[in-house]
Every structure is written in C-alpha cells, then in structure tokens.
N, C-alpha and C positions, 0 to 999 in steps of 0.2 A: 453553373449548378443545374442538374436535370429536375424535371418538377418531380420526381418521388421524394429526392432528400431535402428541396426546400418543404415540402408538405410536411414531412417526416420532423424539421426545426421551426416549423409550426405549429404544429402539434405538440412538440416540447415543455415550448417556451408557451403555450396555453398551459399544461400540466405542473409546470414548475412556479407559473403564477398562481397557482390552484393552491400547492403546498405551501407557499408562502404567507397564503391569506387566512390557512387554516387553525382550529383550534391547537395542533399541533404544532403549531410554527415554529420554524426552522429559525434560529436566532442569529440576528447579526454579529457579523463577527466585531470581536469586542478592541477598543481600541488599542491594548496593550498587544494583543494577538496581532493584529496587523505590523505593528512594530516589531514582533519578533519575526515573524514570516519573512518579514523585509529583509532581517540579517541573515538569519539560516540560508537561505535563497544564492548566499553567495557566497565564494571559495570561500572555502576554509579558511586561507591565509588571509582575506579581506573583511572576517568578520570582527567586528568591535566589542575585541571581550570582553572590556570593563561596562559597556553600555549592554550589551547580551548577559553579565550578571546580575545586575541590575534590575533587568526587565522581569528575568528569570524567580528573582528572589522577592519582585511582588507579588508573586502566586505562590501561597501556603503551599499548595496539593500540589505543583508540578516542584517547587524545591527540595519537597518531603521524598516525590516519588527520585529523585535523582540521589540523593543521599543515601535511599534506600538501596538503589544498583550499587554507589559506591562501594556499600560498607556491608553487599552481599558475600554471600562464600565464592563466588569466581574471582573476587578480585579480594580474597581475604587478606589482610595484613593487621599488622600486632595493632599502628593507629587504626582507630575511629575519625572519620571524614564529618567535618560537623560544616562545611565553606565548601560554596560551590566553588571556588579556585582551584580548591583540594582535589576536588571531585575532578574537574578538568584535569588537571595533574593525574592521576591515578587512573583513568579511566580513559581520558582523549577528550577532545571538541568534538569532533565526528562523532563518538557515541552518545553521547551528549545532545546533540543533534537530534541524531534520531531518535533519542527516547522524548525530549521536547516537541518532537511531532507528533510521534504515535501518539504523545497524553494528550497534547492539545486538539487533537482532530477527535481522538475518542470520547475527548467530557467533553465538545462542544455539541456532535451528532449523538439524535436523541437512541435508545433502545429500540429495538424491537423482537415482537416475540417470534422463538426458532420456529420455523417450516420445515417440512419434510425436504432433506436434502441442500438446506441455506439454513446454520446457525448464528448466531450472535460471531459466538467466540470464533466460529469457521469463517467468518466471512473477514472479522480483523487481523487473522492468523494469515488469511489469503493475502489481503491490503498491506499489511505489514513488508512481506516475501516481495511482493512486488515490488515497493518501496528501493526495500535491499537490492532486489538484480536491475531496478532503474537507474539505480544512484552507481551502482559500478559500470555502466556502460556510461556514464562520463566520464572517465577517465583520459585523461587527453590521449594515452597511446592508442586508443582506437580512431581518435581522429571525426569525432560525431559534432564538437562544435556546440555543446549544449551542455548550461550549466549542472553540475551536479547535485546539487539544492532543489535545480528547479525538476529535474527527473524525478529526483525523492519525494516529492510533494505530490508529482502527477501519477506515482505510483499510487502512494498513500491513497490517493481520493479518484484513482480510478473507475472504484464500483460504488462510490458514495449513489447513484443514482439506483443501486439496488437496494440500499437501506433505505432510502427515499419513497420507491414502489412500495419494501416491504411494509412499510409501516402508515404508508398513508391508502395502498389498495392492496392491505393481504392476501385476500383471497384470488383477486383477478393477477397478484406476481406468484403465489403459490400457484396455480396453473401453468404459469411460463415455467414454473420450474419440473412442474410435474410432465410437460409436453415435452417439454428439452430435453429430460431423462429419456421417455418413453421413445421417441422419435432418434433418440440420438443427435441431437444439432445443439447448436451455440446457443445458448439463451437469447441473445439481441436477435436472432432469426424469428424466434417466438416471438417477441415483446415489438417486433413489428408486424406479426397480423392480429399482433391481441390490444395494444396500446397503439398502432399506427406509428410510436415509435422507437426507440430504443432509451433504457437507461443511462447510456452515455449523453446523450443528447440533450436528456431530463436535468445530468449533474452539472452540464455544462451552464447551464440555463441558471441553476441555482447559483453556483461559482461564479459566475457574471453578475452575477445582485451584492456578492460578496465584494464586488471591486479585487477578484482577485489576477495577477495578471493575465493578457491573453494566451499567452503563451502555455501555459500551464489549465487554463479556460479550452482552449482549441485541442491541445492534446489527450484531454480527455473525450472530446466529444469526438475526436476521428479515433480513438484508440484501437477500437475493434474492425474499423476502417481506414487504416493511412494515407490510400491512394487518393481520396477524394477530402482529403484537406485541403488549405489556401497550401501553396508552394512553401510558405515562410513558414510554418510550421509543422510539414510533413516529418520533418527531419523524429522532431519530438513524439510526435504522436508514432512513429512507425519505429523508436526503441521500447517505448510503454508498452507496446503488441508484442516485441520480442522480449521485454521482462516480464509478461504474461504469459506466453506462451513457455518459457522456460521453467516459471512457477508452478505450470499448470502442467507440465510433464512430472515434475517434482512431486508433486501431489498434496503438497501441503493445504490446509485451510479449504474451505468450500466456496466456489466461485459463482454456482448452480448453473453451469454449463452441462449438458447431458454430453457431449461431444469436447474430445481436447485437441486447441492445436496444436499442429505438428510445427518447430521451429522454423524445419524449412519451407513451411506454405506463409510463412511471416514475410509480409512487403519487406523486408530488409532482408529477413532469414533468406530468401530465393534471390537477392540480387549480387551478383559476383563481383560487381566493382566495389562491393564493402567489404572491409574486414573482417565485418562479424559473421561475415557468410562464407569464409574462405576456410575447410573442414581443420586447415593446419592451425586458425586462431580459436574459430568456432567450438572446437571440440573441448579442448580446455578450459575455454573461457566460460562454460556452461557448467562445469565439472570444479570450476573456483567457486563460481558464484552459489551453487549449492553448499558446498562446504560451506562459505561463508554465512547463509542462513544457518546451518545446523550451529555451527561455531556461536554466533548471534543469539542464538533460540539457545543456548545453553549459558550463558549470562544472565537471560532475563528469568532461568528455570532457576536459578540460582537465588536472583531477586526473591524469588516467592517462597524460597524455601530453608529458611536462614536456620533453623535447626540444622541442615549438615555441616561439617564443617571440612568438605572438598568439590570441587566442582562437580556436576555433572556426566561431565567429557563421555564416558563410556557408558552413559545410559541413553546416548543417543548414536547410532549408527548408521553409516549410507546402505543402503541394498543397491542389488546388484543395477536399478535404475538411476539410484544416485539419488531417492527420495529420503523421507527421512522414517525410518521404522517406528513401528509400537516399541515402547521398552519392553524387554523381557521377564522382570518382574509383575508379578500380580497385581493386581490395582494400581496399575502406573496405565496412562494411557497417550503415552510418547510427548508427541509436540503438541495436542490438546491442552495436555496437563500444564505446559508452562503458558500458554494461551489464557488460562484461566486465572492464572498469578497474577495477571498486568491489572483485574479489576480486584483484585485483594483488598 
C-alpha cells in the first residue's frame, strides 16, 4: 500500500469516527436488519422463505410497502394480495428482494437536504440503478464468481459516503460538487484535495462499524479505484465500477460527478480476458441491463400511482443512448417522478 492511500484510510476512518460520535448519528444497524441482510445475501434458491417471511412481516412499513408493489397496476389482477407468500407468488423473490433493500437502506440513512447538482431522490434513483446493473453482472454466465446479493448490496450503498458528506459537511461536499462540475472530473478527485479523502473510503469506514461483511465493506471503498484493492476482493469492487459506469452513461439519478465514465476506461471494461469486455457480450449486455432498469423503474411508477389502471410501459422510453427519457406528457417528469413514489 503507497503512503497516499494509506494517509487517504486515515483520514477516513478519522472522518467516519467523527460521524458516528455526532449529534446526527448514524444508527446501528438493527438486529432484525442484520438477519435479513444475511438471507438476501444469497442465491435465490438458498434463501429461507419461511424464516425471510417472517423476519419481513415484523416490519409494519417494509410488509405494507411490498403489498403495496404487489396489488399495484403493473401487476394488476382481479385478487388483492394481503400475504407476503402471495406477494412472492405474484411478483418473484428477486423483486421482493430488491424492494426489501432499497426500503431498508433508505429508512435506515438519515435525509439530507438537495445541493446544487446532488438531490435526495437523484442520488437514490442513481443507488438504486447501480444496485440493478451490480446484481445482473452476477450472473454465472459471465463467469465473475461473486454473489448476486452481495453485488446488489455493494450497489446499493455505493455512494452512501456521499449522503454521509452531504449531510454531516454540506457545504465543504457542496463545493466538491460544484468543483467537479465546473472542472469536469469525478467527484472522489475533488473530495481528495478538499477532504484528503474520498467518499468511498468514509462509507467503508462506517460499513465496517456496521459489521457488515468485508467483502461488500472493501468493494465499496475500492469502487471508484479496483486496481488498488487486496487481490480477493478486486474482482467485486472492479464490477460495482462497471455498474456505475453503465448507470452513469444511462443518465439516470445524480451521482454529482462533473465527469462520466466511459465503460471502456472501467478496470474490467478495458481488460480482454473478460467477458464483459469482449464488444460481442459487452454491447448487449449493457443494452439488457438498461432495459432492465427502465422495465424496473416502471413497476415501482406503478407502485405510486394506483389511480391508473395499466402499467406505465410506454410512458417510459430508451433514447437513442439507451437512457431513459422525460415523459412526453406535461407535468410528468420521467424516471424522477417514480423516484419520488418510493417515499409516498
């Protein structure tokens, strides 16, 4: 390790003991949450439905909000879903999944208020995306070797250390964002000549008090950097970089990078012994996984909007980037608007 980046997870882990100790404090994760984390975490077909309903159905607010997806207009049917069984049935485990993680990351981390260029709802809208293109590049036919659960998580809580910044040094991450614009560069370039270190490094820090595992702890803190990970967890932290940089061409959510990467400068995106780097899997596979958020983001628009009575499907479109458009309607404001359903 060269002395900048140990300086750099010193500087951190001072910053992250700072947050912790504060009037704001960052609350422990709670026992039941650790138990679910634990099942979500692994395949699908290894998770213990009757003990995952269970767990599920001691939380009012996360069993209300999943009944709610059930017995929205995307997956409208003559029954009402009133049993999370039902809900699995009708809906999947996998979605199910993912909506038990976005709620629980999202009521656990506190608010903070929109900056110029980094909103609330844009930065869970970004978190979310990521999530989605983490969790598809586990897929065994790519051959990456890394749980699917645990990509979705590393997704998820990728940029938790910018909610972190925002809310515990507005002003001094409102600058990183306004520098990062103005300059054109990646946020974490800023936030280490303004913080000496990076956001990643801050979230890891906190994620490590959480007892959450390392593996999912390290690839957030190498995210925006793969190469200089431990070896055992390169692998993770250098797909979280390519499901960010794929989000981040997409355009979805706000990440408050001034600068976006390009897939192929991604530690994985530019190495040719991988699949995901070879133009014949790459190209598609990046043209799925969009689909697949738009598809996604039109379920939860659904969620929020139970007055219609038919999906959304064509109030959301790709453009010729493959991102996801404004809708065309007046006072609709595309993939924000369903962004803003999930705190309904």
């Amino acid at each position: 390790m060269d002395d900048t980046l140990l300086s750099e997870k010193t500087t951190a882990f001072s910053i992250a003991q700072e947050i912790l100790s504060t009037d704001l404090n960052i609350p422990t994760l709670p026992a039941n949450g650790k138990k679910i984390l634990e099942l979500i975490r692994q395949p699908k077909d290894r998770i213990d439905v009757p003990r995952f309903v269970k767990l599920v159905e001691s939380d009012p607010g996360l069993f209300t909000r999943i009944l709610k997806l059930a017995n929205s207009p995307f997956y409208s049917e003559v029954d009402k879903i009133v049993s999370l069984r039902a809900a699995i049935t009708r809906i999947g485990l996998t979605e199910i999944v993912n909506t038990v993680c976005l709620y629980f990351f999202q009521k656990l981390l506190p608010k903070f208020p929109d900056i110029p260029g980094f909103s609330y709802n844009g930065f869970w809208a970004h978190s979310w995306a990521v999530a989605i293109a983490n969790r598809r590049l586990g897929h065994p036919n790519l051959e990456m070797g890394v749980l699917p659960g645990e990509l979705y998580m590393a997704g998820m809580l990728q940029g938790m250390g910018k909610l972190l910044l925002a809310i515990h040094y507005p002003r001094h991450f409102a600058d990183c964002v306004k520098q990062a614009k103005n300059h054109g560069q990646p946020l974490d370039t800023i936030e280490r000549k303004i913080f000496a270190t990076s956001d990643s490094l801050i979230a890891s820090k906190v994620l490590t008090s959480w007892e959450m595992p390392p593996n999912i702890c390290q690839a957030i803190a190498y995210c925006r950097r793969p190469e200089l990970a431990p070896p055992e967890h390169m692998i993770i932290a250098g797909l979280t970089q390519f499901a960010y940089a794929v989000v981040e061409q997409s355009g979805v959510g706000s990440s408050g990078d001034g600068s976006k990467i390009n897939i192929s400068d991604t530690c994985f995106g530019k190495n040719p012994k991988l699949k995901i780097a070879q133009p014949r899997i790459q190209t598609p596979l990046v043209k799925e996984i969009r689909h697949l958020i738009q598809t996604k983001a039109e379920k939860i628009a659904a969620m929020g909007d139970s007055n219609r009575s038919q999906p959304r499907s064509k109030r959301y479109t790709e453009d010729n980037g493959g991102g996801l458009e404004r809708d065309e309607k007046p006072g609709r404001t595309g993939v924000l608007n369903w962004v803003k359903s999930l705190w309904k």
